[in-house]
matplotlib code that plots the C-alpha trace (Angstrom):
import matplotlib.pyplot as plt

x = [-6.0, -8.6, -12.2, -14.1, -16.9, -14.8, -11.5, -9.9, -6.6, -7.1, -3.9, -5.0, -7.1, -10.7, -13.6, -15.2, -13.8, -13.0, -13.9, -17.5, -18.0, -19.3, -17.3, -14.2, -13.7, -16.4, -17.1, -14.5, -17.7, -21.1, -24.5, -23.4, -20.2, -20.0, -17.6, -15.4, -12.9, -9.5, -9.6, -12.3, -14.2, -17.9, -20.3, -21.1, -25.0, -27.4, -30.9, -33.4, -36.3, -39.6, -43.2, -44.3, -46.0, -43.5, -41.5, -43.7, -44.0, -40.3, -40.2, -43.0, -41.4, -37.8, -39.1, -41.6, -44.7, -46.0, -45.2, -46.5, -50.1, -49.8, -49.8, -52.8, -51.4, -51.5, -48.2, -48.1]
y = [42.0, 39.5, 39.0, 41.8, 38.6, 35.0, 37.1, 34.3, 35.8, 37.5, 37.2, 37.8, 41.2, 39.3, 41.5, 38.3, 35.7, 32.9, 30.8, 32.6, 34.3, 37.2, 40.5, 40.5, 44.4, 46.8, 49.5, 52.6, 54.9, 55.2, 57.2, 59.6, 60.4, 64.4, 65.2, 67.9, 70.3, 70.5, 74.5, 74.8, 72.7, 73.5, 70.7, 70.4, 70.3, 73.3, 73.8, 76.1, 76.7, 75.7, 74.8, 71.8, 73.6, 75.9, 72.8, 71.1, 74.3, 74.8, 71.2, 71.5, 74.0, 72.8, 69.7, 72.4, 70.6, 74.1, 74.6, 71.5, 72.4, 75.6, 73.4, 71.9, 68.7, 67.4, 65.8, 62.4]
z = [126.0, 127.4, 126.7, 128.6, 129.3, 129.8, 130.4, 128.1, 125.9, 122.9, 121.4, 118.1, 119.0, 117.3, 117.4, 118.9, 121.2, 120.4, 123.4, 124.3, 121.6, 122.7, 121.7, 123.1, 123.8, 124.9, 122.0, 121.9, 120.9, 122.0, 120.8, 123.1, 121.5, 120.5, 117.7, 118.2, 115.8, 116.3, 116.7, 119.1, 121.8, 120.3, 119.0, 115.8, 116.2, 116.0, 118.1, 117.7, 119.2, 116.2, 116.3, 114.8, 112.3, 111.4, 111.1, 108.7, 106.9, 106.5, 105.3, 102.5, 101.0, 100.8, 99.1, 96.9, 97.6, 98.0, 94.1, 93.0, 94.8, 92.9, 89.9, 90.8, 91.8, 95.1, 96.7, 97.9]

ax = plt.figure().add_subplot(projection="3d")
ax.plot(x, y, z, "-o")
ax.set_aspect("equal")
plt.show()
């Protein structure tokens, strides 16, 4: 394969080129990638629909900030 920028040889298949230096191959996965099972085609992220507040809510109480105010001590 060549360099995807100086389209020099690669022979050895470096990550970067040795004659520009740049990398040599563009990257197999992006941010955009979605992972998928092998026994069905569905993503493997969940959305809801949530206010903000319920949100924050939801989050204070998972991390029991709600307890420790109980306590009488107030949560960084």
């Amino acid at each position: 394969m060549n360099c995807q920028h100086c389209n020099k040889d690669n022979k050895g298949g470096w990550f970067y080129c040795k004659s520009c230096g740049g990398r040599a191959h563009p990257p197999k996965f992006t941010t955009n990638s979605w992972m998928r099972s092998d026994i069905t085609a569905q993503s493997k992220m969940e959305f809801s629909v949530q206010s903000m507040d319920d949100s924050v809510k939801k989050m204070n109480d998972a991390n029991g900030s709600n307890k420790l105010k109980q306590l009488g001590i107030n949560p960084l």
